[in-house]
C-alpha positions in Angstrom: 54.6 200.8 106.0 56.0 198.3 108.3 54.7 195.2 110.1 55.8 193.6 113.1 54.2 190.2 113.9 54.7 189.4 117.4 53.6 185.9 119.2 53.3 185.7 122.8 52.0 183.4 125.3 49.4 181.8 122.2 48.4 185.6 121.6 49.0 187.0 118.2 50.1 190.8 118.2 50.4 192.6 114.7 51.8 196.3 115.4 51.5 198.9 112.2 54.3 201.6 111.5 53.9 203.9 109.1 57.6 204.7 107.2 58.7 207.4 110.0 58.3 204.2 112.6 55.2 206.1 114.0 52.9 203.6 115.5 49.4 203.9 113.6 47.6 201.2 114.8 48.3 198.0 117.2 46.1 195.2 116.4 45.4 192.3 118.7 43.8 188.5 118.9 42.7 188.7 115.7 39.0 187.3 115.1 36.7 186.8 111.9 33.0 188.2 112.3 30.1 186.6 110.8 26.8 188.0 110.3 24.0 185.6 109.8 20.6 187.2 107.8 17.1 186.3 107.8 16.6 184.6 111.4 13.2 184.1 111.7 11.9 186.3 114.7 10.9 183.9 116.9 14.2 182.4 116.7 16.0 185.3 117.2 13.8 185.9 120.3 14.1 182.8 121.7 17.9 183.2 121.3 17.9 186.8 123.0 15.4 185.4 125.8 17.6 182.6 126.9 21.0 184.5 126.4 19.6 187.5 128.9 18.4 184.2 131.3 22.2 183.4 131.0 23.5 187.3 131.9 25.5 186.7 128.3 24.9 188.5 124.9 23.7 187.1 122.1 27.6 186.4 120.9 28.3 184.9 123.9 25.5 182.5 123.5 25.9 181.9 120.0 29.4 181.6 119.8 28.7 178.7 122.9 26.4 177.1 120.8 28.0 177.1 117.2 31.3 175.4 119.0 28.8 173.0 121.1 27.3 172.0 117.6 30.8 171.5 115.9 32.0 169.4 118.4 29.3 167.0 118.0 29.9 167.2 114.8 33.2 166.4 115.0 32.4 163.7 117.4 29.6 162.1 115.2 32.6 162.2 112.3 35.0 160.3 114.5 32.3 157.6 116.0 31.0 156.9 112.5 35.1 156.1 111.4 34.9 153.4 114.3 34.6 149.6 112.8 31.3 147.7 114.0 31.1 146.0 116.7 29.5 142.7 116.7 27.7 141.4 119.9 26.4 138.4 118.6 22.8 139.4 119.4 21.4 142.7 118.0 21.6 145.6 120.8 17.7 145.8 120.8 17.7 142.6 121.9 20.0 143.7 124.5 18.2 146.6 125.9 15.0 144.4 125.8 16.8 141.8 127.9 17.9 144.4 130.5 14.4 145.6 130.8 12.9 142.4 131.3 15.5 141.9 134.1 15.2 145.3 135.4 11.2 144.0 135.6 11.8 141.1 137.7 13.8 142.5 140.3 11.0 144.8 141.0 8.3 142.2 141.2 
């Protein structure tokens, strides 16, 4: 059996020969599945109510929100690497000075 790997424009081609060079099987994009058990049923309605609200399946949406959540992950990750930041007052003390202001200006 024979392999033939092919990479093209970011797309990933993997074509199968069996020893006579007869093409068995071509094979492309290759993705992982994952199959997630015991989603409570009101979850998984909720899920498939807001997915058919969308016109998308239930991959769609889920894939959608699995990369939303890593990237705020990710994101979280990075912020909490940052150094602090010292203002010199605390940043409640801040917000509660803006409100204050924000107050006047409307009286």
């Amino acid at each position: 059996m024979k392999f033939l790997l092919i990479l093209e424009n970011k797309q990933c081609f993997l074509i199968v020969f069996n020893i006579d060079s007869m093409l068995l099987a071509c094979y492309h994009d290759f993705m992982a599945n994952l199959q997630v058990k015991n989603i409570p049923e009101k979850l998984h309605n909720r899920i498939r109510l807001i997915a058919k609200k969308q016109n998308r399946t239930l991959s769609d949406f889920i894939l959608q929100a699995v990369k939303r959540e890593l990237s705020r992950n990710e994101w979280q990750e990075r912020f909490s690497k940052r150094p602090e930041t010292n203002l010199g007052v605390s940043a409640a003390s801040l917000l509660e000075q803006t409100r204050e202001e924000r107050t006047d200006n409307f009286k």
